[in-house]
VOGU-3710 file (C-alpha; in Angstrom, 3 decimals, decimal comma):
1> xxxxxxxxxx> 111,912/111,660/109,524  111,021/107,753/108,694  110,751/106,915/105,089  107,235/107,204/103,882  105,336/103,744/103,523  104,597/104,339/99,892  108,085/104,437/98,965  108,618/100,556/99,531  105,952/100,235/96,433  109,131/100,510/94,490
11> xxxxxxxxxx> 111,211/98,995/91,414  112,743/96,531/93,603  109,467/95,587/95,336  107,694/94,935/91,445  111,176/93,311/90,117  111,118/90,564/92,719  107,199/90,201/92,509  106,995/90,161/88,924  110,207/87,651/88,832  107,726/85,143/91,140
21> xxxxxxxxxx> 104,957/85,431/88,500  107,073/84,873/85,537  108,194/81,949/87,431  104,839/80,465/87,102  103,773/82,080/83,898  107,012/82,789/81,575  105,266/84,564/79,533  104,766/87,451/81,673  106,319/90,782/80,257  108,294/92,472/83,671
31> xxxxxxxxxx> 109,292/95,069/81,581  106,487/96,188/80,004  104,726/96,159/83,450  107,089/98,162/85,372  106,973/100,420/82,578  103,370/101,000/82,992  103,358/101,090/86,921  106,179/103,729/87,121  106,384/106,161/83,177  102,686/107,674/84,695
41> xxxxxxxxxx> 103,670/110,962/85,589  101,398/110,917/88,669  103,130/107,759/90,654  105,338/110,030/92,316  102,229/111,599/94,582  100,503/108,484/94,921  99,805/107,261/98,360  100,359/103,771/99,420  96,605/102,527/98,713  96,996/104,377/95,386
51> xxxxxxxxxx> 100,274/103,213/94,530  98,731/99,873/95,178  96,269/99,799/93,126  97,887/101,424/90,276  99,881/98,347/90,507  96,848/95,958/89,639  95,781/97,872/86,971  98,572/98,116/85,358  98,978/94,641/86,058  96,077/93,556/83,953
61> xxxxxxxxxx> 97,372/94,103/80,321  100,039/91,774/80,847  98,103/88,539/82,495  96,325/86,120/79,931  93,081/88,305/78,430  91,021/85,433/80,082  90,207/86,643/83,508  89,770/82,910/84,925  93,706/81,875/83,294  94,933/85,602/85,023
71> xxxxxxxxxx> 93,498/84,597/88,339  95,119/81,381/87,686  98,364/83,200/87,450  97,738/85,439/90,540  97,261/81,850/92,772  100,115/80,200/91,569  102,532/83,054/91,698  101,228/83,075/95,691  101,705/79,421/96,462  105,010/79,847/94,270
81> xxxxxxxxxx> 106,087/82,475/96,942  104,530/80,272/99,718  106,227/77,402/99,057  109,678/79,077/99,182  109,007/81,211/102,469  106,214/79,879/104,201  103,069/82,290/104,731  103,062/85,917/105,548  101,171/88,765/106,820  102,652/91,671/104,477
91> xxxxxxxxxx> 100,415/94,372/103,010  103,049/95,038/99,973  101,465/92,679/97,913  98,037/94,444/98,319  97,818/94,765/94,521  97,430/91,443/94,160  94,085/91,416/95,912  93,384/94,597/94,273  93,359/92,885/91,464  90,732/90,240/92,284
101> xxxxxxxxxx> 88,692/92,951/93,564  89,062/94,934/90,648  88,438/92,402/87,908  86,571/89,951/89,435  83,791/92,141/91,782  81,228/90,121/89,158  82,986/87,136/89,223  82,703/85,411/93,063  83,077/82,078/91,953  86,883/83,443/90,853
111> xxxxxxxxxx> 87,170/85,670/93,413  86,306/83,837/96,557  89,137/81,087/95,720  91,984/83,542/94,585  91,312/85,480/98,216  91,658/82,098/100,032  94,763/81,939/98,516  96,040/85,608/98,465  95,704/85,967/102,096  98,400/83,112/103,000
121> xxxxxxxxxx> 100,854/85,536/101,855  99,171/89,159/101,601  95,544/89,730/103,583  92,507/89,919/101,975  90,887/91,786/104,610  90,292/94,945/102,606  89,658/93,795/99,008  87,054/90,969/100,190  84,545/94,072/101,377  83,269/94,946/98,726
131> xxxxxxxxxx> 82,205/91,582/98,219  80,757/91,444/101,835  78,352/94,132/100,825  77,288/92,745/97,095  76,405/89,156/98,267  76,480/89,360/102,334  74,583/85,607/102,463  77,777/84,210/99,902  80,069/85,794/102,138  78,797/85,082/105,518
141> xxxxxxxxxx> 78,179/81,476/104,562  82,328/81,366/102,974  83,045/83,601/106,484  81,918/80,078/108,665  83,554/77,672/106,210  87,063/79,889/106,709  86,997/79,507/110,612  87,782/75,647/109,819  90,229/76,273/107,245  94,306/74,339/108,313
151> xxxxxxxxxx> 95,562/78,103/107,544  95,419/80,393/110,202  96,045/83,405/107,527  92,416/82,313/106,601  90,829/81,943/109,346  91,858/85,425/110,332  90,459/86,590/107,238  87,168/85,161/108,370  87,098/87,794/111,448  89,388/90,459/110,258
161> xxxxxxxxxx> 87,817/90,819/106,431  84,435/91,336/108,224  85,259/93,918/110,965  82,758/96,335/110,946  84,977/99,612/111,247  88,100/98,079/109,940  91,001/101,071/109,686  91,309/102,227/106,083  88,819/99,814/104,593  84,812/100,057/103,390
171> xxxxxxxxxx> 82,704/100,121/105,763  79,901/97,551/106,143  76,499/99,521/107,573  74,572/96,696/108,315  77,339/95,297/111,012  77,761/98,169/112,163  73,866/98,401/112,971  73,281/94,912/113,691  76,914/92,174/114,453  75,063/89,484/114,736
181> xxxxxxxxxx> 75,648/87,505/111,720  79,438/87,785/113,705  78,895/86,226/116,661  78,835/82,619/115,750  82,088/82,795/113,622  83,879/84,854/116,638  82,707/82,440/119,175  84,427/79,677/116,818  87,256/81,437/117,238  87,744/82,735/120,391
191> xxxxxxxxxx> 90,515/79,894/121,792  91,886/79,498/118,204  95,126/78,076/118,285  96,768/80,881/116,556  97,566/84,485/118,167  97,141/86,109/115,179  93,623/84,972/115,141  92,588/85,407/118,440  93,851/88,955/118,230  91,915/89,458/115,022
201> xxxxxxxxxx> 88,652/88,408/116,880  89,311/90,841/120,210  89,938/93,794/117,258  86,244/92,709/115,747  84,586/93,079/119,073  86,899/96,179/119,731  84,870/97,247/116,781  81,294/96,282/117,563  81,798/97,655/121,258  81,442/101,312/119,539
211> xxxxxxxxxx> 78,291/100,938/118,481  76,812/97,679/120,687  78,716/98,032/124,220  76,165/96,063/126,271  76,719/92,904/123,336  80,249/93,044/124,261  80,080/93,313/127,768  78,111/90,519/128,025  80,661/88,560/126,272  83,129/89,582/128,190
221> xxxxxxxxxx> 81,512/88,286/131,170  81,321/84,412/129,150  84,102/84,316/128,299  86,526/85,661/130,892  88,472/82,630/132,999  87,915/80,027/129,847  91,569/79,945/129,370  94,055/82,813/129,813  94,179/82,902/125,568  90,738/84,314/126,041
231> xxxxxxxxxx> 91,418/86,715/129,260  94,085/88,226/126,920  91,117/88,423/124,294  88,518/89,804/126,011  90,565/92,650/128,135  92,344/93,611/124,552  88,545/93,465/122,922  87,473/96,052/125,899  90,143/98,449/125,363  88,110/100,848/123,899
241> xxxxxxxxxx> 85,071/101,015/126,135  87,834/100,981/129,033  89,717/104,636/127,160  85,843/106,077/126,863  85,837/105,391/130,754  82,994/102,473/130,319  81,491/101,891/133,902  80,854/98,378/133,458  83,678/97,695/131,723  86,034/99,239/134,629
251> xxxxxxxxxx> 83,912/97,508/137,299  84,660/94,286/135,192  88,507/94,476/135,145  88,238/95,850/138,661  88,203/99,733/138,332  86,271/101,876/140,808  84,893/104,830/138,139  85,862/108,144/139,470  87,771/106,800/142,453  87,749/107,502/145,950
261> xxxxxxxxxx> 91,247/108,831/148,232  93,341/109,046/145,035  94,488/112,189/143,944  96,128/113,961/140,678  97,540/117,474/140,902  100,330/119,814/140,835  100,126/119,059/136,398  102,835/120,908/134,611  102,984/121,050/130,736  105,301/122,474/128,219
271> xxxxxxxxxx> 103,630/125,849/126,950  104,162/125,104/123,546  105,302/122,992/120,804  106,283/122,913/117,250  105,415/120,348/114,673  108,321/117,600/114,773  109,096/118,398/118,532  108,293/116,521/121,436  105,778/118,012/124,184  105,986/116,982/128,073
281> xxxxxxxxxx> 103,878/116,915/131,190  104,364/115,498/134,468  101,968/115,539/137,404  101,856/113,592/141,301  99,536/110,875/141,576  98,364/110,354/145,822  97,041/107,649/147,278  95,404/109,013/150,278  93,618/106,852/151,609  94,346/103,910/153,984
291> xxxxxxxxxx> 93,733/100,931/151,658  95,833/99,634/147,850  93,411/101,327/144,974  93,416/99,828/142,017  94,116/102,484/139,423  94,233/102,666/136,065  95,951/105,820/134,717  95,899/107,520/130,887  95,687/110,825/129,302  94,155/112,104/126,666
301> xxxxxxxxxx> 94,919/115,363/124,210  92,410/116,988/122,166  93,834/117,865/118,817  93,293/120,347/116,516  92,243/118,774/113,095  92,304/120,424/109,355  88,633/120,472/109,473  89,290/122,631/113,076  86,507/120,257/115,146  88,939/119,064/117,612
311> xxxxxxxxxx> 89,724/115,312/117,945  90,468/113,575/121,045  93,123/110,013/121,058  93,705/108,462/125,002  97,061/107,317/125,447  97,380/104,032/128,075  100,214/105,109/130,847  99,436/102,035/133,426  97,290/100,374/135,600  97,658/98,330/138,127
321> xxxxxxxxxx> 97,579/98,411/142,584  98,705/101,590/144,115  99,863/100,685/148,116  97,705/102,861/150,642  99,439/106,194/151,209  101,982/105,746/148,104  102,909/109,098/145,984  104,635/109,040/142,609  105,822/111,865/140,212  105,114/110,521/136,568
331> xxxxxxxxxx> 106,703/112,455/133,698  105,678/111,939/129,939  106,786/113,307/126,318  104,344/113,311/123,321  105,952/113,409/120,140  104,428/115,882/117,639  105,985/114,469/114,436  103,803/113,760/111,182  103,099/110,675/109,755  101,344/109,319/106,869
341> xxxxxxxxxx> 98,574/108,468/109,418  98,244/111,436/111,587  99,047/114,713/110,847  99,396/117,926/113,210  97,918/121,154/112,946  98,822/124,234/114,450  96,296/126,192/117,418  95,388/125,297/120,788  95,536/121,719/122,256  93,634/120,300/125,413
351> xxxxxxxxxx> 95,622/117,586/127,888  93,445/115,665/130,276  94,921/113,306/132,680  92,237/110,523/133,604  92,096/108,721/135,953  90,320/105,062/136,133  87,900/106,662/133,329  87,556/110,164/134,961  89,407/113,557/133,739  91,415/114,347/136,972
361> xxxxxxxxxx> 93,598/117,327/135,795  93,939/119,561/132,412  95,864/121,931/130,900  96,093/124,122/127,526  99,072/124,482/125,344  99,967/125,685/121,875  101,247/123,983/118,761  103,122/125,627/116,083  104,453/125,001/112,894  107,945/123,862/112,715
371> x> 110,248/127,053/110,841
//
């Protein structure tokens, strides 16, 4: 079983950041920190998030009592680390915008700088939210100014730090009902020189699509054949309309919606499964007609959750032409193994094989716990 992500939030992972921010600020007590961040008797248990930002707490009694001199010390320890090995995109150092968000939530004046900086080595996206949703006019007017900014750690921050359904972080209600204050700053972006960017701004319209598909669409439709930087955007930006079998959007790439003279049948599927196993299906796929078919082929399984209201995830197997007349066997295994992110629960699961947005072929099987 992989080591769990919270387990790098470690001695060795404080030791070489607090050894960077002594650098800058010798009088900076390492010891005393770590002995803050690890003698709590609840550490052990703490998630990665948690573990985090137990880390800028504990970081606060031993940075200068002036917040403006400790946010000092936060920047420079950054472009200390920066100027050594170049800008990042690690999440380890999350406690340092913790921190800011922590101490400084009153303080955007502070704040808004020390993210700028934070985010060359360790993104901001998460800890600049709460800010988004205090003073939305600061932010969206700092959002603009960031799509111009030489670093392209920023300027990702400028689209990522305002998703509206960004993974793990606060959600912001108002995009969610209404992305336009977006739109400007994505269309900024959308050739921007840097993939990391660009892949930033297809995950923010991946994001608005859920609530606002027709906005998307039609943005799609711009922007396709500008350059193939934004093709790449736009298909990865309609990935999730395309799993929830989006009409438009399959017309768009191609994709006749519950197609004609292509089959699925003959699905097999393990009965069961434990927990930590891996389950497997095949199934034939028939072109039967006399002409290629475009086809785009997934499945999805419907999960049992701890709540027990089953939730459904679509997993991409291909797409592409399928020659008049072809017929393929395709075989797949699902692993069943926890992780911090997802875990399994025992009871019945649901496979669907879809086809070009359409469920084609199901079957039921059984998950157990592992003895």
């Amino acid at each position: 079983m992989p080591e769990p992500l919270k387990n790098l939030v470690n001695t060795s992972l404080l030791r070489s950041a607090g050894a960077d921010i002594k650098a800058v600020h010798p009088a900076f007590d390492l010891d005393q920190w770590e002995k803050l961040v690890f003698d709590d008797p609840a550490f052990p248990n703490l998630e990665l998030k948690q573990r985090l930002r137990h880390a800028a707490i504990t970081l606060r009694p031993v940075l200068p009592a002036d917040l403006k001199d400790a946010l000092l010390v936060v920047q420079n320890t950054v472009q200390h680390m920066i100027a050594r090995e170049g800008e990042k995109l690690t999440y380890l150092y999350g406690f340092l915008n913790d921190f800011v968000e922590i101490y400084a939530l009153d303080s955007p004046e502070l704040a808004i700088p020390a993210f700028e900086t934070i985010t060359r080595w360790c993104s901001a996206e998460f800890a600049v939210r709460p800010f988004i949703l205090r003073y939305p006019e600061r932010m969206f007017r700092q959002m603009m100014l960031w799509t111009e900014h030489p670093s392209p750690m920023v300027r990702r921050l400028s689209s990522e730090g305002f998703r509206p359904r960004l993974p793990w972080g606060m959600g912001i209600p108002d995009l969610k009902k209404d992305p336009a204050p977006l739109l400007p700053m994505l269309e900024k972006l959308k050739n921007d020189p840097a993939e990391t960017v660009r892949r930033s701004v297809a995950n923010n319209l991946n994001d608005i699509a859920k609530d606002h598909p027709e906005i998307v669409l039609d943005i799609v439709r711009r922007w396709q054949g500008i350059s193939p930087q934004t093709d790449w955007l736009v298909r990865h930006a309609s990935r999730g309309l395309l799993k929830k079998g989006n009409a438009s959007a399959l017309a768009h790439f191609g994709f006749e919606h519950g197609i004609e003279g292509v089959a699925v049948h003959d699905l097999t599927t393990d009965a069961s499964v434990r927990i930590g196993d891996r389950f497997s299906f095949s199934f034939i796929i028939h072109n039967k007609s006399a002409e290629t078919k475009a086809v785009r082929l997934e499945y999805t399984i419907e999960y049992q959750s701890k709540s027990g209201k089953p939730s459904r995830k679509t997993f991409k197997i291909r797409e592409g032409n399928m020659k008049a007349a072809a017929r393929e066997t395709v075989s797949r295994t699902q692993r069943f193994e926890d992780f911090t992110i997802r875990k399994h629960h025992p009871g019945e699961h649901r496979l669907f094989v879809v086809l070009n947005g359409k469920e084609v072929a199901s079957s039921v099987f059984e998950v157990f716990l592992q003895h």
